[in-house]
Every structure is written in C-alpha cells, then in structure tokens.
C-alpha positions in Angstrom: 0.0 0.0 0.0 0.9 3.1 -0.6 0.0 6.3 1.7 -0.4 9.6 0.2 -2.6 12.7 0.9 -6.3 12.2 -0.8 -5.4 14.9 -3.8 -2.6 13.0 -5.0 -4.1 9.4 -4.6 -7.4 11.1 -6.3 -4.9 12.5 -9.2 -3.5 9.5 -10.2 -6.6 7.1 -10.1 -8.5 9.9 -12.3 -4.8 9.7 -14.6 -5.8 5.6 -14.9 -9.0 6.4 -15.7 -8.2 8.6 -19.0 -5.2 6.0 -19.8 -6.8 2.8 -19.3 -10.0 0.8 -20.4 -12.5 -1.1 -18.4 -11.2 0.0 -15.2 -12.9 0.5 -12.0 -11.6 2.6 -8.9 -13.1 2.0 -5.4 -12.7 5.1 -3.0 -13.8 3.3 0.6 -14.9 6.1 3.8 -16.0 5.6 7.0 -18.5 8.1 7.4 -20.8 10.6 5.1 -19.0 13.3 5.8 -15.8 11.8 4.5 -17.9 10.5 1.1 -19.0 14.4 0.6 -15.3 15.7 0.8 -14.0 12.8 -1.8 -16.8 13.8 -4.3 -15.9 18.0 -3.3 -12.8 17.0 -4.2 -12.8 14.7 -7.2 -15.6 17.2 -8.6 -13.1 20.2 -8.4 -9.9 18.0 -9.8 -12.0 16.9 -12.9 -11.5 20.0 -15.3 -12.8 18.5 -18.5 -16.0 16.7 -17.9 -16.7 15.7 -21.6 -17.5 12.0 -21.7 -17.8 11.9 -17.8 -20.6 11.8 -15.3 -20.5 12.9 -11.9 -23.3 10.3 -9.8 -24.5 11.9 -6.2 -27.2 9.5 -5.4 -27.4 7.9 -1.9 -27.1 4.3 -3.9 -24.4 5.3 -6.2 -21.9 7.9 -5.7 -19.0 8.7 -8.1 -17.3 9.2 -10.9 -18.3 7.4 -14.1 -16.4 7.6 -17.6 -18.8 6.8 -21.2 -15.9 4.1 -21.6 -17.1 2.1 -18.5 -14.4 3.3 -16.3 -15.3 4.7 -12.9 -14.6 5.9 -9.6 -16.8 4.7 -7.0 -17.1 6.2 -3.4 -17.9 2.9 -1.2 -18.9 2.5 2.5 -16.9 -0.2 4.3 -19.9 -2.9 4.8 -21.5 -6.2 3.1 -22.8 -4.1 0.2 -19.3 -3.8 -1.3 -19.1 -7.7 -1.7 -18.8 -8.9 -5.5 -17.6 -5.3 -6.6 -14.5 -6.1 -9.2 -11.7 -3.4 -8.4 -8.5 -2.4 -10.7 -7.0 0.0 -8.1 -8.8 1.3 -4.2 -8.0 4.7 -2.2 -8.5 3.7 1.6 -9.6 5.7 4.0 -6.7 5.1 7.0 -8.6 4.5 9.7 -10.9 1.6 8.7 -9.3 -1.4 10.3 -7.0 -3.4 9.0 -9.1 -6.5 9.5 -12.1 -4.7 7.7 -9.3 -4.1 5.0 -8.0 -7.4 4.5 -11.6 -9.2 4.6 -13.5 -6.8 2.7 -11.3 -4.8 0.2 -8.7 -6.9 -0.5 -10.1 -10.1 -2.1 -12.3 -7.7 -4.7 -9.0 -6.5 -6.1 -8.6 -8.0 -9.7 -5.9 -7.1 -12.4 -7.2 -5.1 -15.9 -8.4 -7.3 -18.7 -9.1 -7.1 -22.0 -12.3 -7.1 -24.3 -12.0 -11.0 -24.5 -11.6 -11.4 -20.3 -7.7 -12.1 -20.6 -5.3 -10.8 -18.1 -3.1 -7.7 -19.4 -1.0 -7.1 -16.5 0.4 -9.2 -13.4 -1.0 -8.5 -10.0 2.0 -6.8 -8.8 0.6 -4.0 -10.9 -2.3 -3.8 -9.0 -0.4 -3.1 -6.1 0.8 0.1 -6.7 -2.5 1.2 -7.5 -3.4 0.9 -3.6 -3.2 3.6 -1.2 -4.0 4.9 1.6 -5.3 8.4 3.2 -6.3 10.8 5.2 -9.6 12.7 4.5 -10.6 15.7 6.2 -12.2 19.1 5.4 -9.0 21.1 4.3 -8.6 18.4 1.0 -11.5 20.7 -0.1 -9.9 24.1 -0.1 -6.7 22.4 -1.7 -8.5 20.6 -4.4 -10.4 24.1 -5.3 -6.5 25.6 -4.9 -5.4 22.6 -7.5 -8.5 23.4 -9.4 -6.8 26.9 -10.3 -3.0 26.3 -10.6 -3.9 23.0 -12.9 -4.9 25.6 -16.1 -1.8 28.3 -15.1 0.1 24.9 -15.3 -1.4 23.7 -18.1 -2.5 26.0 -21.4 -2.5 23.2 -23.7 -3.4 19.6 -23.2 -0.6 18.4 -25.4 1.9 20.6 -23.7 3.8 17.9 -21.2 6.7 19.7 -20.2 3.6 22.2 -17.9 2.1 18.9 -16.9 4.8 17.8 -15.6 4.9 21.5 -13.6 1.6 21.0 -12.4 2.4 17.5 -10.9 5.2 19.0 -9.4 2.7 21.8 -8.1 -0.1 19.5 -7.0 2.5 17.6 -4.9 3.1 20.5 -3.7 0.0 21.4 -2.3 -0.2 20.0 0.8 3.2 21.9 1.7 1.9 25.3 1.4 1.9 27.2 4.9 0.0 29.6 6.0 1.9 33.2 6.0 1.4 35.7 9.1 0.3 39.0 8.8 2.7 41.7 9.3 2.0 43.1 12.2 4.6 46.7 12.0 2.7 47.9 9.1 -0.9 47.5 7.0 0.2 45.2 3.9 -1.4 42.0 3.0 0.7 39.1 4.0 0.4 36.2 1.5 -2.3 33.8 3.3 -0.1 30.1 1.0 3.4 29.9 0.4 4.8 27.2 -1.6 8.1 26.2 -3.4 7.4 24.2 -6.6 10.9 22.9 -8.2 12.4 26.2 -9.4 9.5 28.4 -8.7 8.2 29.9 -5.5 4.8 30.6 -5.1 2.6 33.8 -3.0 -1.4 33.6 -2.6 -3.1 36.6 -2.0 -6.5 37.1 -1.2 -8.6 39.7 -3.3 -12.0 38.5 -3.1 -14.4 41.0 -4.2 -12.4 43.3 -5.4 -12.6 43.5 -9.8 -9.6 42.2 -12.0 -9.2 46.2 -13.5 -8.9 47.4 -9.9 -5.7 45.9 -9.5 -2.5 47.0 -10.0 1.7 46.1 -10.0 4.7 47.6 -10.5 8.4 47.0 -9.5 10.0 49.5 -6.8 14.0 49.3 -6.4 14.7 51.3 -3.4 18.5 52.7 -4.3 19.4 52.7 -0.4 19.2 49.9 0.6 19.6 47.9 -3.3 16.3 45.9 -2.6 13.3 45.2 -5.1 9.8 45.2 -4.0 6.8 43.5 -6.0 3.8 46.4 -5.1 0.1 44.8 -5.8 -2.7 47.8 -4.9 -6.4 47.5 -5.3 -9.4 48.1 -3.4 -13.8 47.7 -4.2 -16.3 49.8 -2.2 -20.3 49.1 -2.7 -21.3 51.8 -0.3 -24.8 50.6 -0.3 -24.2 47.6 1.2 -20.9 48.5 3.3 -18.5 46.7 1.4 -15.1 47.7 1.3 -12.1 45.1 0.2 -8.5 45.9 0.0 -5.3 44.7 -1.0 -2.0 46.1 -0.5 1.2 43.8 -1.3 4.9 45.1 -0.7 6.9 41.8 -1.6 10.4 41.6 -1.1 12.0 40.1 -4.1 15.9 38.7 -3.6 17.2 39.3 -7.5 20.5 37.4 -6.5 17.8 34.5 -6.4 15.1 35.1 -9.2 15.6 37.0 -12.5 11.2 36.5 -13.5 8.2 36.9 -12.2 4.1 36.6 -13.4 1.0 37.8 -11.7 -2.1 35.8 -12.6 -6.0 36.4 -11.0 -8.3 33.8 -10.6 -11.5 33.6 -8.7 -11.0 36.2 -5.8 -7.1 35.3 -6.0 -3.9 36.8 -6.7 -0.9 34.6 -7.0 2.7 35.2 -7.7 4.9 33.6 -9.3 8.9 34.0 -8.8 11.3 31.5 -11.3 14.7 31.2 -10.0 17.4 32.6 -12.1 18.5 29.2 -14.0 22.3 29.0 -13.4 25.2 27.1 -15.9 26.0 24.1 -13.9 29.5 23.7 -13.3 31.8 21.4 -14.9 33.8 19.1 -12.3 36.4 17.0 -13.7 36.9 14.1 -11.9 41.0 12.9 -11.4 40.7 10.2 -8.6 43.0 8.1 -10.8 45.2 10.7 -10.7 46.3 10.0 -6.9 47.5 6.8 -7.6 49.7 7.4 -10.4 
C-alpha cells in the first residue's frame, strides 16, 4: 500500500481512468462526511467533464467515464461484496481486518475485451493507497483546481504537466503566511516552493480584476526590489469595502522573472529562480594513484 494525501491518490486514479480501459476505482470512507469531501474533491480536480458523469445519489456515488471506467465512493460494509476493483484509495482509519476481509479479495488485475489478463497483480499493487480525508482536502482541491490551467494551457503541452504535478504535490506543503503586524500590507495567506518556482497567494475577493494594479520598486538605499500589488472595491450601499496592499520583497541574486495571474477572488505570484550554468567538475581520482 501506498500512503499519500487524498489529492494526490485522487490525481493519479483519475490519470488511470483517462489511460486505461475497463477499469474501476473503489474510494472506501468511514463516514458521510468523508464521502461528501471525496466527491468535493474529485468534482473540483475533474476540469474536463466531456464523456464523464458525476453520480450523487445515496445508492451510487461517483465518478463514471462513457468508456465504463469509474470511480466509486464505497462505505466499508457487506454491500461492497462482489464489486471487481482495478485500483482502491483507503480511508486510513478503517481497520486493517475490515481491510484485508472486505477490500482486498475484490481487487482484480485489468483485462481485456476478451476477459484475458493484461497485466500481473504486482501491478495492481501500486495502485493501492491509503489516506487521510478531512475538510481542508477541499480548499486544496479548489487551490489545485486553479494552478492546474496556469500549469497547463495546452493539453498536449507535457513539459507544464509535468509542472503541475510538481505543483499538485506541492499542495499539501503550502503554509499559512502571518500577517505583518509593524505595518498595514497584505501578507500572503499560501506559500509554496514548486521545483524552481516559489509561489505567493493573495487574497482579493471582491475586489474586480481592473482594480488591481503592480509595478516593481527598487529602493536605491538599501539595493532591494519590492513587487507592489494595490487594489481596493467599495459598494457603499451595502458596506463593502475590500483591500489589498502587497509590498513583496523580491531577492534578485535569487530570481531573474516573475508573473501575476488572477483567478476567482485570488492573486498569486509567481517567482522563477534565475536558471544558473551548472559547473563542470572533472573528476582525477585516478590521478592519486599514479
């Protein structure tokens, strides 16, 4: 088995799904609560829903794919008996003796149109995990939901898919920022280092894409660079008033780029390392013993 946070275990048995044929996916939870946050999550992970249908029915919950393929959302009782399983995501507290009597022997290789194995069980293995499922898998998978299409502008362009899996794996690492308490700017509310690229979330909810604004400062003094995001909304009629204020520090001995992208009540910033010539080392161990 293989343990993993839910996004990532969710990301690859939805990757199956779209490379393989006739295969099923069993997602087993303890409790409802736990089935409404896998189907929150696979819901906002699922991008392009052509040739898909999402199931929400207290009988049948899931994922299901005009090929046949699915993903299933399963309690852990009698009702799953019979069930024919390529690859499971398990919930890690059901007990292991629920496990082994009532997941495992449903667990079946992939065949093909004529019922003939096409793979060895050892296969099937690594298509087993386990996880974790609470409420903040939510709020990531809506966070994945956005960085997947600044990742990913084409659907033939690998080299950003690979970025996004890179990013989605970095999901569950991004920490919470504290605000600055010595003066009034927004403090980024996710921080995240993805490979080369570090990553700022700012919150703008409310406040219109025009509204905002950025510009570089270098302060001569004191040699530093500052990223400066200002905007602000009022609807005086309603007393609303939203603001956002960013003075970001930006280390250019470190990163030579940067993008600003808005999504969905969101700011986020993207720094790219400067991409330095790696040195040559000549090795002349066999040198010392001439």
């Amino acid at each position: 088995m293989i343990y993993t946070n839910l996004l990532q275990a969710l990301e690859k048995q939805i990757e199956f799904c779209n490379q393989y044929t006739r295969y099923k996916c069993g997602v087993f939870v303890r409790t409802k609560e736990q089935r409404e946050i896998v189907m929150k999550c696979i819901s906002n992970l699922l991008l392009d829903r052509r040739n898909i249908q999402l199931r929400n029915y207290a009988w049948k919950l899931g994922c299901y794919w005009n090929n046949g393929n699915c993903i299933e959302v399963l309690p852990v009782n009698d009702s799953v008996k019979g069930y024919r399983l390529n690859g499971v995501i398990i919930e890690n507290e059901i007990e292991k003796d629920i496990v082994n009597s009532l997941i495992m022997p449903y667990l079946m290789v992939r065949i093909d149109s004529t019922g003939q194995k096409i793979e060895e069980f050892n296969n099937v293995k690594e298509r087993i995990f386990t996880v974790d499922i609470k409420c903040e898998d939510v709020k990531e998978s809506e966070l994945a939901q956005i960085i997947k299409p600044l990742y990913c502008p084409s659907k033939i362009d690998f080299v950003e898919m690979r970025r996004y899996d890179e990013a989605l794996k970095e999901l569950c690492l991004f920490k919470k920022e504290n605000k600055n308490m010595f003066n009034n700017h927004t403090a980024a509310f996710r921080v995240a280092q993805v490979g080369t690229d570090k990553i700022f979330v700012y919150n703008a909810i409310g406040i219109p894409k025009e509204n905002i604004r950025y510009e570089t400062e270098f302060v001569n003094r004191t040699k530093e660079t500052y990223l400066n995001i200002k905007g602000e909304h009022k609807v005086e009629d309603i007393g609303f008033e939203s603001e956002i204020d960013v003075n970001l520090l930006i280390d250019t001995d470190v990163y030579d780029k940067y993008e600003v992208d808005f999504h969905d009540g969101l700011v986020f910033v993207f720094l790219h390392e400067i991409i330095n010539e790696k040195p040559v080392l000549e090795d002349v161990s066999s040198e010392k013993g001439e």
